[in-house]
Backbone as a chain_set.jsonl record, in Angstrom:
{"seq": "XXXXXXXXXXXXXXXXXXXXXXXXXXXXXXXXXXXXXXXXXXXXXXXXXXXXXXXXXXXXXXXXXXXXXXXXXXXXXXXXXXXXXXXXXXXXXXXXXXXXXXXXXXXXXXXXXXXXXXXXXXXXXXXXXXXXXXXXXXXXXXXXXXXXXXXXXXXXXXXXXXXXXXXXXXXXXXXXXXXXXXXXXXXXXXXXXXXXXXXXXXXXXXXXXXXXXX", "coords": {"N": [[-41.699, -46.471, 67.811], [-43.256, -46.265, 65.498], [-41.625, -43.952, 64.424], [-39.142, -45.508, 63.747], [-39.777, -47.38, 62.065], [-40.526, -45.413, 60.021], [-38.061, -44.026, 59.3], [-35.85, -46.713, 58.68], [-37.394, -47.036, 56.33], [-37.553, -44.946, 54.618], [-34.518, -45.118, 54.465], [-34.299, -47.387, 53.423], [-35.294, -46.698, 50.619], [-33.926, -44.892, 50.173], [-31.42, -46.235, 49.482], [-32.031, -48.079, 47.742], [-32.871, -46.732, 45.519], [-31.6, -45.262, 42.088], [-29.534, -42.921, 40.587], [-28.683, -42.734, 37.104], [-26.017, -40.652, 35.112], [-26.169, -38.445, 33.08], [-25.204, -39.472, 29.452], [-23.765, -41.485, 30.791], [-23.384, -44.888, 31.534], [-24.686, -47.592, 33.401], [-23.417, -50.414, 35.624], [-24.663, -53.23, 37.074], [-24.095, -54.553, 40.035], [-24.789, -57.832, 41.56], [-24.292, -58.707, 45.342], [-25.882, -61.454, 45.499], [-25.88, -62.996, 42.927], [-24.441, -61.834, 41.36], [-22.929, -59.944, 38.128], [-25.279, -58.396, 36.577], [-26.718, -58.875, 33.373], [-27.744, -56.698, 31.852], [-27.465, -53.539, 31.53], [-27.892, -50.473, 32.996], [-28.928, -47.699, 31.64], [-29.268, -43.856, 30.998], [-31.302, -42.051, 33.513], [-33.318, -42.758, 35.794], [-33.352, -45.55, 38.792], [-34.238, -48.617, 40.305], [-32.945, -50.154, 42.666], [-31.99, -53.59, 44.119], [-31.968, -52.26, 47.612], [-29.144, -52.296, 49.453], [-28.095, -54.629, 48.239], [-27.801, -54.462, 45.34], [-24.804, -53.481, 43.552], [-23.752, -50.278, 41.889], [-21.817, -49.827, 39.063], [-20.544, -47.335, 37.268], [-19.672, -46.609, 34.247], [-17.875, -44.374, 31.693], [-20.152, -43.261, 28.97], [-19.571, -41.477, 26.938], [-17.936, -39.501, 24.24], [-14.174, -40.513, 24.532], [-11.168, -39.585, 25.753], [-6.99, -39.814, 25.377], [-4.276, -39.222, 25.811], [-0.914, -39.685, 24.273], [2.098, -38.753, 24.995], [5.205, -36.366, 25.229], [5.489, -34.639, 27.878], [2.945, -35.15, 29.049], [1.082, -36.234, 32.18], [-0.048, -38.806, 32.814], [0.316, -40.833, 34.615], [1.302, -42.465, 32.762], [4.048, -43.705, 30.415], [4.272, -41.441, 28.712], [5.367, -40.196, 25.561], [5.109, -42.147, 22.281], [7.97, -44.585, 21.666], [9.24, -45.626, 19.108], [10.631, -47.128, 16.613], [11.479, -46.84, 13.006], [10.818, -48.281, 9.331], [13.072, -48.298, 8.512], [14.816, -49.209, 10.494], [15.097, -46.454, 12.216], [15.184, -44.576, 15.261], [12.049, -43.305, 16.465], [10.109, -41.128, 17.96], [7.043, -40.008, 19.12], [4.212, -38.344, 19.172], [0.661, -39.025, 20.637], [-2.62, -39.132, 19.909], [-5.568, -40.45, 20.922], [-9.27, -40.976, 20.391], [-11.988, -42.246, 21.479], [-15.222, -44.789, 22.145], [-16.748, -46.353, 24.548], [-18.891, -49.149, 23.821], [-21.982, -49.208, 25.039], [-24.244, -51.099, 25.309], [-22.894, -53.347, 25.628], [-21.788, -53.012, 28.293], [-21.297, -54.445, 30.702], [-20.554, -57.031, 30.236], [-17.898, -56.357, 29.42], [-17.375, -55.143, 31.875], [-17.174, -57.125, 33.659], [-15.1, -59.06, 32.367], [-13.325, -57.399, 31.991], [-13.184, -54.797, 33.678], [-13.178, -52.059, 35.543], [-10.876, -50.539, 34.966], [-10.275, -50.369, 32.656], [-8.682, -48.953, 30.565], [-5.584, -48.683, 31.562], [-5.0, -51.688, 31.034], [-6.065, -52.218, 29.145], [-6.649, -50.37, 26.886], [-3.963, -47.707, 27.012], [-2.299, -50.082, 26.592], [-2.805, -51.45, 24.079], [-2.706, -48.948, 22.383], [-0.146, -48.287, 22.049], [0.989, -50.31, 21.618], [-0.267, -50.71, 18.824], [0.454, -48.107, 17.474], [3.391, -48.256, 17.67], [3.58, -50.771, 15.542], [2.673, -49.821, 13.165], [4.298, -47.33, 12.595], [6.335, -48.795, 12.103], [6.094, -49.659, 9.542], [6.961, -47.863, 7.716], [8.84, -45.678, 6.26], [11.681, -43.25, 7.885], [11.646, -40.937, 6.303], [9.689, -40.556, 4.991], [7.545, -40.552, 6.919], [7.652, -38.097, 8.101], [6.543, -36.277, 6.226], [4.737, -37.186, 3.954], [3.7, -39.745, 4.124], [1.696, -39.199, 6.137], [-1.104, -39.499, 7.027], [-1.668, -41.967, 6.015], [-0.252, -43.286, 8.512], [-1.993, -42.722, 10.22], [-4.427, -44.044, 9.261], [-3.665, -46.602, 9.319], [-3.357, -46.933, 11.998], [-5.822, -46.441, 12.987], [-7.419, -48.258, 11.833], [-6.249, -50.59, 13.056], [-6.541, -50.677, 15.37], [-9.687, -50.438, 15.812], [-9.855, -52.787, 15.118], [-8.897, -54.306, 17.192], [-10.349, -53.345, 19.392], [-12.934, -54.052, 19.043], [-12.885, -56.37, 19.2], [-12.458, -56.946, 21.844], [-14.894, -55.593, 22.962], [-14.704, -53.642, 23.957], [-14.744, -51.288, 22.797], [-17.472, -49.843, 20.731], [-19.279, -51.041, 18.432], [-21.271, -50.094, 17.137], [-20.948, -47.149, 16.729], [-18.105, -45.677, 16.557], [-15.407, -44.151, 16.931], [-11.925, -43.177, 16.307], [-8.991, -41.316, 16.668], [-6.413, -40.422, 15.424], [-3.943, -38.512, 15.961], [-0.544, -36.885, 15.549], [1.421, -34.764, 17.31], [4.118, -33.652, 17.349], [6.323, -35.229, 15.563], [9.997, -36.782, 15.15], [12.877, -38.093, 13.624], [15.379, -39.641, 16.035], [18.227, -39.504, 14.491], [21.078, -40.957, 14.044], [24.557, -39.405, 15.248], [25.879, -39.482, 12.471], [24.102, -39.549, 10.579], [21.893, -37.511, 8.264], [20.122, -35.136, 9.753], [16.852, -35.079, 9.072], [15.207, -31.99, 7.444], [12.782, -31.016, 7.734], [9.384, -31.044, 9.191], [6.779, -32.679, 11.356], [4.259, -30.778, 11.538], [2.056, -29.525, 14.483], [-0.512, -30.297, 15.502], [-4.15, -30.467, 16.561], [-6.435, -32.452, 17.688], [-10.022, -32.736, 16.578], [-12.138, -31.524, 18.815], [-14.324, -32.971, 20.937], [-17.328, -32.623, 20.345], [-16.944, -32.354, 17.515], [-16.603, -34.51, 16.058], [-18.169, -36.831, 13.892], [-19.978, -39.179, 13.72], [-19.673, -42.53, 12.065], [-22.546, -44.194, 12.007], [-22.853, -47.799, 12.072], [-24.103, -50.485, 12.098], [-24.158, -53.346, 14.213], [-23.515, -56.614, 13.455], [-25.95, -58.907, 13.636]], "CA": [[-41.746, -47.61, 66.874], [-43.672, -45.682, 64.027], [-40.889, -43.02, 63.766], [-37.92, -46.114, 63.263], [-40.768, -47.507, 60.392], [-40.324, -44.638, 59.17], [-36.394, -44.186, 59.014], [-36.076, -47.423, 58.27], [-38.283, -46.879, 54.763], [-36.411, -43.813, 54.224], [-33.18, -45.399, 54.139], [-34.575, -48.585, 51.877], [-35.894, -45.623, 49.5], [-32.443, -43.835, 49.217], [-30.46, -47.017, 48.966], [-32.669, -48.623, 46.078], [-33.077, -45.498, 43.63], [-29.954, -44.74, 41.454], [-29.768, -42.063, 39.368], [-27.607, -42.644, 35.934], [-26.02, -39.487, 35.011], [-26.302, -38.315, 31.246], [-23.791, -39.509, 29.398], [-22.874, -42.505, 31.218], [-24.238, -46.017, 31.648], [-24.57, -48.08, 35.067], [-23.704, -52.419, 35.51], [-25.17, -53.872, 38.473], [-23.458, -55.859, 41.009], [-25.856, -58.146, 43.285], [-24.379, -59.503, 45.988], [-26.418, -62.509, 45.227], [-26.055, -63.563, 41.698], [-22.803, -61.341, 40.172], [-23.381, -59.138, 37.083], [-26.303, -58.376, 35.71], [-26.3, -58.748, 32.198], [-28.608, -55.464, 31.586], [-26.894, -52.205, 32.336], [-28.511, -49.027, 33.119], [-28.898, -46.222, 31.075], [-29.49, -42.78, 31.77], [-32.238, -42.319, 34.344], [-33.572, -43.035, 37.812], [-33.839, -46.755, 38.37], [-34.942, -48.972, 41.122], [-32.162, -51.473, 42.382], [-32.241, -53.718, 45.384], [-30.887, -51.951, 48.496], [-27.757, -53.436, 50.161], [-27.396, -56.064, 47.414], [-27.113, -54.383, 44.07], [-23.91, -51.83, 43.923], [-23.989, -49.716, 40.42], [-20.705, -49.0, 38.971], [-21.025, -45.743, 36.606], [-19.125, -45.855, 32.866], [-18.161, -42.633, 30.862], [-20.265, -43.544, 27.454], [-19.1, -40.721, 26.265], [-16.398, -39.857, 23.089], [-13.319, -40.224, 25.792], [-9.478, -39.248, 24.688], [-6.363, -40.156, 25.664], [-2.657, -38.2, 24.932], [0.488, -40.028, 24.881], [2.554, -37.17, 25.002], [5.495, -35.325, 25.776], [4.606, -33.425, 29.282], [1.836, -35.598, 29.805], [1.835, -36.832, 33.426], [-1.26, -39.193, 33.078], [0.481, -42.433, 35.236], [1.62, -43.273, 31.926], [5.364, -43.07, 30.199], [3.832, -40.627, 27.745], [5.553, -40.36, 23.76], [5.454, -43.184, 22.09], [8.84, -44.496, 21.085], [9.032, -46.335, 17.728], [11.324, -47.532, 14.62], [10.785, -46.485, 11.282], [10.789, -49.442, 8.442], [14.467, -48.867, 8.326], [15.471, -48.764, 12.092], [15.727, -45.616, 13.183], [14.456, -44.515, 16.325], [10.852, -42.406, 15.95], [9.311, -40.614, 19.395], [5.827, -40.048, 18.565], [3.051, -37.756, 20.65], [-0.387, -39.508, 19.47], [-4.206, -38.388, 20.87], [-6.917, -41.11, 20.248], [-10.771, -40.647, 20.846], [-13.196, -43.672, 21.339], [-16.134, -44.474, 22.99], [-17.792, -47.703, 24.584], [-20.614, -49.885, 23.431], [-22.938, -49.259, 26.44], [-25.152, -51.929, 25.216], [-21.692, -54.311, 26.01], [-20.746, -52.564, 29.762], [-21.979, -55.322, 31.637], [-19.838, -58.07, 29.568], [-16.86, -55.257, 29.668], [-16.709, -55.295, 33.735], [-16.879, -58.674, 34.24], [-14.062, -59.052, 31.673], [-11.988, -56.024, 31.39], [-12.945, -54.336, 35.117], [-13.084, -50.538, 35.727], [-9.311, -50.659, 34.716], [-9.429, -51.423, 31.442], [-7.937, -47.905, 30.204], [-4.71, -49.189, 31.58], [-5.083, -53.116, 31.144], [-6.354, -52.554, 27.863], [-6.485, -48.712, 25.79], [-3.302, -48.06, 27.016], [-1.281, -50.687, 25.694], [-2.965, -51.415, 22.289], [-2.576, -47.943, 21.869], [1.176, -48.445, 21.904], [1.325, -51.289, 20.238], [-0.81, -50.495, 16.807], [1.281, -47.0, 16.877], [4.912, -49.074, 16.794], [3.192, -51.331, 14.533], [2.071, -48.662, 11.784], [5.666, -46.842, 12.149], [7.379, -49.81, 11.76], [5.712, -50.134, 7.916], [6.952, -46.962, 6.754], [10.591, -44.993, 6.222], [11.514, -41.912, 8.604], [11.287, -39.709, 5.374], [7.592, -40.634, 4.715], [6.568, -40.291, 7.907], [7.652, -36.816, 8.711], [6.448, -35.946, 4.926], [4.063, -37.407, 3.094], [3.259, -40.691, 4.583], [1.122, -39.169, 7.793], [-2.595, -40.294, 6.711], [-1.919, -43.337, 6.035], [0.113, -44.032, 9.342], [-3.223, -42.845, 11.145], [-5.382, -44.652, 8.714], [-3.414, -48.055, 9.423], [-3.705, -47.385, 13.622], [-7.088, -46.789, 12.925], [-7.58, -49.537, 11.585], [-6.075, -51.785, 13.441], [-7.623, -50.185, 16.973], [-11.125, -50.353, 15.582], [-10.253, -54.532, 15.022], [-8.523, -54.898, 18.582], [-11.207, -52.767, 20.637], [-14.133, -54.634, 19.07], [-12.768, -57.844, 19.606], [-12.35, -56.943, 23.645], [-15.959, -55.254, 23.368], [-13.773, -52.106, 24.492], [-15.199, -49.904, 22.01], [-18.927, -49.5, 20.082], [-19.18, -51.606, 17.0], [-21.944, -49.426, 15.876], [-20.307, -45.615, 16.385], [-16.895, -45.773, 16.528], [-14.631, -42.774, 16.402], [-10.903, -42.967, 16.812], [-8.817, -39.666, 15.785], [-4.908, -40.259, 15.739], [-2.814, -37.489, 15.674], [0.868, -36.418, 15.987], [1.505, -33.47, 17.38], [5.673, -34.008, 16.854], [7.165, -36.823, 15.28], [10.85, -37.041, 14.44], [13.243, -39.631, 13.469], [16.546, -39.246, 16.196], [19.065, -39.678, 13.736], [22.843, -41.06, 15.007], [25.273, -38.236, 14.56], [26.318, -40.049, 10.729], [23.311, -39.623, 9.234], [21.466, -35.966, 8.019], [18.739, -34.62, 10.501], [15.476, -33.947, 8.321], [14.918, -30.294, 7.957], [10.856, -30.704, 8.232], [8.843, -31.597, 11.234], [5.21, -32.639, 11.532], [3.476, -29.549, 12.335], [0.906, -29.372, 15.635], [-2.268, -30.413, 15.169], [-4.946, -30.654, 17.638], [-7.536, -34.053, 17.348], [-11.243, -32.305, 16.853], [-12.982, -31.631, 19.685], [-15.57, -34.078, 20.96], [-18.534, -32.477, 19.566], [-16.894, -31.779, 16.042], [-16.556, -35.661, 15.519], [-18.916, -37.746, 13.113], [-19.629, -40.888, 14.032], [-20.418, -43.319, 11.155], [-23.349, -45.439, 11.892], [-22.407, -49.199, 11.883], [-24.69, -51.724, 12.68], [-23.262, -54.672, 14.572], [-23.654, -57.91, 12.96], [-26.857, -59.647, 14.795]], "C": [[-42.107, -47.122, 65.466], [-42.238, -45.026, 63.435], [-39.788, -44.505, 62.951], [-38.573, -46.663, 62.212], [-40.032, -46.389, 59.472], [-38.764, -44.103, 58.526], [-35.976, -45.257, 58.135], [-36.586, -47.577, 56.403], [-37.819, -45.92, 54.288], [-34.868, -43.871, 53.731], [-33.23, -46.286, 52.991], [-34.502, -47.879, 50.793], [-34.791, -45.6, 49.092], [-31.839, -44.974, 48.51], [-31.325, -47.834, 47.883], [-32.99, -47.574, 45.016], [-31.478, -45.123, 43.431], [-30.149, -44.087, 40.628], [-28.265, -41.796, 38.435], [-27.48, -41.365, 35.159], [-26.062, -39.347, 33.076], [-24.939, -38.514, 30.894], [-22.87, -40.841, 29.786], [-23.889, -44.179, 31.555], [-23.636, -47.225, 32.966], [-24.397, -49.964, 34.832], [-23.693, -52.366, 36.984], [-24.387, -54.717, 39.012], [-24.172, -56.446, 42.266], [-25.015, -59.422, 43.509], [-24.415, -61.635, 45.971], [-26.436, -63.355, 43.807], [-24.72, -62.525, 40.913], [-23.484, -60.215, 39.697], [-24.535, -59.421, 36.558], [-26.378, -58.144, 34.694], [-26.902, -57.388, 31.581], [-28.25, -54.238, 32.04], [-28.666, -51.347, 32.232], [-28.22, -47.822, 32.575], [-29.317, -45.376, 31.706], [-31.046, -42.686, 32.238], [-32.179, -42.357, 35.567], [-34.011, -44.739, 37.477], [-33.613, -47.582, 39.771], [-33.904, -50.119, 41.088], [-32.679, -52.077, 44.033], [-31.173, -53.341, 46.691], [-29.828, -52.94, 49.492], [-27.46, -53.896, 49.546], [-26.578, -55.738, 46.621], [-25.824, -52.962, 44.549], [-23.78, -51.168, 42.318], [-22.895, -48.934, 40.344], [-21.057, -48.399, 37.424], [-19.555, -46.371, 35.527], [-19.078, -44.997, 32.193], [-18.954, -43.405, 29.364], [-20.094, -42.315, 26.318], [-18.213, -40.851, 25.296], [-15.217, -39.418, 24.467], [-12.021, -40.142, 24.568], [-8.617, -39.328, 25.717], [-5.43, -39.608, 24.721], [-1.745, -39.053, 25.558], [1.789, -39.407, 24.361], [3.638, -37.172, 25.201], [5.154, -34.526, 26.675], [3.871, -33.852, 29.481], [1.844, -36.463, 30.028], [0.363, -37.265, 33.6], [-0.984, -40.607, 33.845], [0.565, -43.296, 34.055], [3.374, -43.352, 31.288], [5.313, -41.928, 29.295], [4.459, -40.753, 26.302], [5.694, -41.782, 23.875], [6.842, -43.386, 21.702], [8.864, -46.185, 20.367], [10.597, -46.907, 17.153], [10.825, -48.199, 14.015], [11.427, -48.031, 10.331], [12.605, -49.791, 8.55], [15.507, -48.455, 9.242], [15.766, -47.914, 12.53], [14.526, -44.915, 13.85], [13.241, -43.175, 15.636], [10.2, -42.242, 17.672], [7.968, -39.655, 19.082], [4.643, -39.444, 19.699], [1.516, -38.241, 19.701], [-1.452, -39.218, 20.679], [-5.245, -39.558, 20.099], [-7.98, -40.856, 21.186], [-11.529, -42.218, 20.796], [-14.136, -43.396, 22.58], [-16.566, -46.112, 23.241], [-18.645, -48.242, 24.082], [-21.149, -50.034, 24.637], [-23.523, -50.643, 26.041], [-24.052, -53.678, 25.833], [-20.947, -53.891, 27.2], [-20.598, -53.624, 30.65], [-20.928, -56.264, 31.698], [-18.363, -57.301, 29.636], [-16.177, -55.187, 31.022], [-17.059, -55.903, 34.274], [-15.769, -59.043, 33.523], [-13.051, -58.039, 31.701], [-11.818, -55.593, 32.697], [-13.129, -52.692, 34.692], [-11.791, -50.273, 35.169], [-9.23, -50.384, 33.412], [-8.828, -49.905, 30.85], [-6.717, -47.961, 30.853], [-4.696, -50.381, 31.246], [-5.286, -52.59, 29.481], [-6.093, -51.178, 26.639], [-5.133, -49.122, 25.607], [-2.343, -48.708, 25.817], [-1.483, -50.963, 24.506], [-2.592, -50.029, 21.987], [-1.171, -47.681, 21.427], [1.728, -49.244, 20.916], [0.984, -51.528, 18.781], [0.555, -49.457, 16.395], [3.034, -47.802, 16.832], [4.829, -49.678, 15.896], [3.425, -50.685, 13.254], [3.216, -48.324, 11.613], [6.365, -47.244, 11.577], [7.047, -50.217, 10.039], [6.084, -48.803, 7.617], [8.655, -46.566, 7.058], [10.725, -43.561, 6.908], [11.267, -40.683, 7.844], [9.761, -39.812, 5.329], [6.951, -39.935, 5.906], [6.564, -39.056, 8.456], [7.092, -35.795, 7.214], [5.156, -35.812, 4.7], [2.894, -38.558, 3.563], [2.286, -40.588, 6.007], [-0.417, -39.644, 7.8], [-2.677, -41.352, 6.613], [-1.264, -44.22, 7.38], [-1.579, -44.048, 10.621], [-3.877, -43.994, 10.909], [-5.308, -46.208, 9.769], [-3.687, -48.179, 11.187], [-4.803, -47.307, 13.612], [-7.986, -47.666, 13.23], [-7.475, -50.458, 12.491], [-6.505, -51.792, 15.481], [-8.668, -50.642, 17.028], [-11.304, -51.817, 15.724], [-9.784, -55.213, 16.652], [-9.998, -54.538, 19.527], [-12.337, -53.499, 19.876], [-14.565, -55.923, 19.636], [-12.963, -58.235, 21.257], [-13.549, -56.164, 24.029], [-15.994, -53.773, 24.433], [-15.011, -50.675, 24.091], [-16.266, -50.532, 21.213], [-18.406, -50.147, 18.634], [-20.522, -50.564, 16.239], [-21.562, -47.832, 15.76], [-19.028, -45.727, 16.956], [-16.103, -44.647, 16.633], [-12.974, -43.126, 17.108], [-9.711, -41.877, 16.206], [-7.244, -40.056, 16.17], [-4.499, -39.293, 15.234], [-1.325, -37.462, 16.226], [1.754, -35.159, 15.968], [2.712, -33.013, 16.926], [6.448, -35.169, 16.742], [8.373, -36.302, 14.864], [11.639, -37.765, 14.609], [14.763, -38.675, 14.817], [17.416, -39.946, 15.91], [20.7, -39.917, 14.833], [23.242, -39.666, 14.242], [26.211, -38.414, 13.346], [25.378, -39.658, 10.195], [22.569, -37.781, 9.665], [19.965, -36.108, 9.052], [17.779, -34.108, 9.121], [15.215, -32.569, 8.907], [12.871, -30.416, 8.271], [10.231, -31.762, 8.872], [6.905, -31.976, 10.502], [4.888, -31.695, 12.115], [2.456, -29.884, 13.723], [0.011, -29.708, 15.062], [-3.216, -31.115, 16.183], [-5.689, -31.107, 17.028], [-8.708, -32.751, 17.488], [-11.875, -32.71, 18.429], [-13.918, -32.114, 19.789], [-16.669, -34.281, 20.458], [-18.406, -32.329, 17.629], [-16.771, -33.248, 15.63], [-18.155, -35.986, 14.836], [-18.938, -38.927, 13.302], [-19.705, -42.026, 13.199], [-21.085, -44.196, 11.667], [-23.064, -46.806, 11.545], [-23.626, -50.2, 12.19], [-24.315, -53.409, 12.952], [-24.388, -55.658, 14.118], [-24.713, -58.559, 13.929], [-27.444, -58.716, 15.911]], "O": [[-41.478, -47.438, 64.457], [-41.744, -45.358, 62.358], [-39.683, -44.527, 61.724], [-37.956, -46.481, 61.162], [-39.242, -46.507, 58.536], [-38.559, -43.861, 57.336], [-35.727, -44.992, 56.959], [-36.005, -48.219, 55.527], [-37.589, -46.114, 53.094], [-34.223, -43.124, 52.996], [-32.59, -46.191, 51.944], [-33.728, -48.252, 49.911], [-34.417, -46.055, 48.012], [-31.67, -44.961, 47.29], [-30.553, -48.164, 46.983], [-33.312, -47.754, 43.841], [-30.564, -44.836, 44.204], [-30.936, -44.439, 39.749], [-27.261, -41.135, 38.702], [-28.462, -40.892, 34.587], [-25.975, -40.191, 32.184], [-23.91, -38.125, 31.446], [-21.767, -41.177, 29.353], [-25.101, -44.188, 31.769], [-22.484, -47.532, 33.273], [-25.089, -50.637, 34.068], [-23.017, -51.738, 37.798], [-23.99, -55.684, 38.362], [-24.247, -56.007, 43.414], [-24.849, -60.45, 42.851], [-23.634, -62.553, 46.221], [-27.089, -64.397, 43.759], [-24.271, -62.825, 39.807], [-24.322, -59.565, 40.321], [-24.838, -60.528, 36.115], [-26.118, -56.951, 34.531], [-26.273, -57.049, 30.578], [-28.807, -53.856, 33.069], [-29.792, -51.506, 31.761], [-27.377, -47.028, 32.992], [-29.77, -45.585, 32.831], [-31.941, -43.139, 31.525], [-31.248, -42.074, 36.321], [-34.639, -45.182, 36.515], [-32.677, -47.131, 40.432], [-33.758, -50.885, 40.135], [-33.37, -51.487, 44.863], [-30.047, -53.806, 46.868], [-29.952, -54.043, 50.024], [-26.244, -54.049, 49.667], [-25.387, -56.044, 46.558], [-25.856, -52.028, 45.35], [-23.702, -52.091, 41.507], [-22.67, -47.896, 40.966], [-21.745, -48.997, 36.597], [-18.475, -46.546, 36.09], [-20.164, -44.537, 31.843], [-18.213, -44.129, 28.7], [-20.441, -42.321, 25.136], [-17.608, -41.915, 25.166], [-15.294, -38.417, 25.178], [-11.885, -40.403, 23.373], [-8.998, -39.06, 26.856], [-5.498, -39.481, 23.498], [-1.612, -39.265, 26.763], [2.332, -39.711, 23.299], [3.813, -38.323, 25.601], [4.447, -33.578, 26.332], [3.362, -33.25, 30.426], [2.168, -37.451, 29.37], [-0.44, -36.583, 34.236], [-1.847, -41.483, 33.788], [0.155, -44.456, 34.025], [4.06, -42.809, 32.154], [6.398, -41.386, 29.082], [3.889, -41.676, 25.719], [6.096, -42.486, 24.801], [7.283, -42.319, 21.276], [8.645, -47.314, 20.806], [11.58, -46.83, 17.89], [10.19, -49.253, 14.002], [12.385, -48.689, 10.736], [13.22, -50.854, 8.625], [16.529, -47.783, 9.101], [16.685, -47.999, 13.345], [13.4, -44.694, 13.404], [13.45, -42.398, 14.704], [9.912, -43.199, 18.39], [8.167, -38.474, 18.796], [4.308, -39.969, 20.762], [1.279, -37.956, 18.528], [-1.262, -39.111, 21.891], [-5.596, -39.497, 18.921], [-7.847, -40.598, 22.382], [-11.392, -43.077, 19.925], [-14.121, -42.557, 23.481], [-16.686, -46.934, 22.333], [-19.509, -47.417, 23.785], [-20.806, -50.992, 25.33], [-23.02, -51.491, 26.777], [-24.501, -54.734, 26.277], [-19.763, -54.193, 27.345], [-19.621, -53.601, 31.398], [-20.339, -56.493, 32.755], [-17.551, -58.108, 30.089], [-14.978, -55.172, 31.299], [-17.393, -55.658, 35.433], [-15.087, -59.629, 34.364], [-11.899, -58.212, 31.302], [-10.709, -55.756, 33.206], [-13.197, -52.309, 33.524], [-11.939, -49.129, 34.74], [-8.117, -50.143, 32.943], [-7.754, -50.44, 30.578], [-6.404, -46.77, 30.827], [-3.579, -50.27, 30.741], [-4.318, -52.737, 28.735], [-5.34, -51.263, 25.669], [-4.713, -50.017, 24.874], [-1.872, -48.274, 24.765], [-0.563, -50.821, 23.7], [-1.928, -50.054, 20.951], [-0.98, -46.906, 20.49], [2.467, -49.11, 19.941], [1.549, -52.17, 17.896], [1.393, -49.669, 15.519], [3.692, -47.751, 15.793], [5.736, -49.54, 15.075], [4.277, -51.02, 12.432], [3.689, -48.76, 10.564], [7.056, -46.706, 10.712], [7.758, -51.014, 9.427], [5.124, -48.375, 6.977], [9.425, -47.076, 7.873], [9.932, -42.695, 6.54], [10.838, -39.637, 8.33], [8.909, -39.003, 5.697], [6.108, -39.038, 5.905], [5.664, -38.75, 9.238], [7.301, -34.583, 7.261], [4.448, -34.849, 4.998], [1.672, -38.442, 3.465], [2.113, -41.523, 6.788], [-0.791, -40.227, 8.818], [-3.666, -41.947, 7.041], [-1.499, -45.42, 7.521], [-2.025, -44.886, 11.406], [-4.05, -44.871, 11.755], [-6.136, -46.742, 10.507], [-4.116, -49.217, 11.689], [-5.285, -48.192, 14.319], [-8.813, -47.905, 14.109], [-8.442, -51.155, 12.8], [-6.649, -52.633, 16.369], [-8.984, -51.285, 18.029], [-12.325, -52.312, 16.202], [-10.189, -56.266, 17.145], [-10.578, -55.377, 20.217], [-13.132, -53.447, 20.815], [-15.57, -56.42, 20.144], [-13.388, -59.264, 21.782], [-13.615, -55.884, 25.226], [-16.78, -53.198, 25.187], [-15.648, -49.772, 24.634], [-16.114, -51.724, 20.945], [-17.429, -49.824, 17.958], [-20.641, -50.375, 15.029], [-21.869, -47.261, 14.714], [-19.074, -45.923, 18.17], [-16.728, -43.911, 15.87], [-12.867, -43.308, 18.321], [-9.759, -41.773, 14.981], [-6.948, -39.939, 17.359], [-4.639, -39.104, 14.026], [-1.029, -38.011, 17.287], [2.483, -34.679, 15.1], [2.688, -32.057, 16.151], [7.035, -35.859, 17.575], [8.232, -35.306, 14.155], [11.561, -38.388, 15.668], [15.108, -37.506, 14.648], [17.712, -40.925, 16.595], [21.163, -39.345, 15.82], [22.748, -39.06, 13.291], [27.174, -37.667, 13.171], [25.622, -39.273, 9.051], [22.637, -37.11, 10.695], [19.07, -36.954, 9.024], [17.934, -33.119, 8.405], [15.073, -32.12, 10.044], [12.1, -29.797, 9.004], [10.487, -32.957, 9.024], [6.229, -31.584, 9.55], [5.178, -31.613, 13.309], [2.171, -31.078, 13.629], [-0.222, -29.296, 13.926], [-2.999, -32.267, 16.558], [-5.965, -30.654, 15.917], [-8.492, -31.853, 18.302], [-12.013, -33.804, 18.975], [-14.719, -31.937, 18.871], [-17.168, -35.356, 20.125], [-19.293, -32.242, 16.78], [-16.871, -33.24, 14.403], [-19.162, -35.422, 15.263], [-18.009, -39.705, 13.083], [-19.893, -42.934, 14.009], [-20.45, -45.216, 11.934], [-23.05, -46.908, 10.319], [-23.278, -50.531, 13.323], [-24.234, -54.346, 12.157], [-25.607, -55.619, 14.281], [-24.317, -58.752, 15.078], [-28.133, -59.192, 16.813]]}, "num_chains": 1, "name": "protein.A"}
């Protein structure tokens, strides 16, 4: 009888301590009452066994390639047209990161998913957006800062709104590794290419400090 006490209290133990790994932040699911509005940061932390279940978020800077050759269960390049219809196939790399302090509200709304349901496709849809304001000369030219700038932009206003991404450190890094326009066989192929360029590595980002409103 003592020893099954003791099993018994051994098992309660394991199944009520959770340990949140660095890096990532925990939302509760009890059983009995849903989401708990209070995630879990990194730590050891005391839930109730059987009830609560603790699903794990990266709060990390995360990245995403929609590529050429990359076989992520996505269609990979983007494909575009430029201001004055002609087709644009586009390899773009963005960086972001969650608002931990908003995981809770995130996967009751969005789900574990939302990097298909949600990244994903905005990510598609700013970058046709942005293309679609400029001319295939610009954009293989001159015009490449400001096509980031404008997906930037207009990422930073979608993912806040869906509580996706961190209103107070933000980081999103578009690049294009090869853009060019494919021209019908009437019109002149541009002789110059967007060069390669690899998005900074996770630690070389800056985050600007924001402080959300309230």
């Amino acid at each position: 009888m003592a020893i099954g006490g003791v099993v018994l209290a051994g098992l309660l133990l394991a199944q009520g301590i959770k340990v949140i790994p660095a890096g990532y932040v925990g939302v509760v699911f009890s059983a009995l009452s849903g989401v708990k509005p209070q995630p879990l940061q990194e730590g050891v932390h005391f839930v109730v066994p059987f009830v609560d279940r603790v699903n794990l978020y990266d709060g990390r800077l995360q990245e995403i390639t929609l590529a050429h050759g990359v076989n992520d269960g996505d269609e990979g390049a983007i494909r575009a047209r430029s201001k004055e219809g002609l087709d644009i196939t586009a390899d773009v790399t963005v960086n972001f990161r969650i608002d931990r302090t908003k995981a809770a509200i995130m996967h009751k709304e969005l789900g574990r998913n939302y990097m298909v349901t949600v990244v994903r496709p905005q990510v598609r849809s700013k970058v046709r957006d942005a293309i679609g304001q400029f001319n295939a000369a610009d954009l293989i030219s001159t015009q490449r800062q400001e096509v980031e700038a404008s997906i930037t932009r207009s990422l930073t206003e979608i993912f806040e709104k869906t509580i996706c991404c961190s209103t107070a450190c933000y980081c999103v890094n578009c690049g294009f590794p090869r853009v060019w326009p494919r021209l019908s066989s009437r019109s002149r192929r541009p002789s110059s290419r967007w060069q390669s360029r690899k998005p900074p590595a996770a630690g070389q980002h800056q985050c600007p400090a924001r402080r959300s409103g309230g």
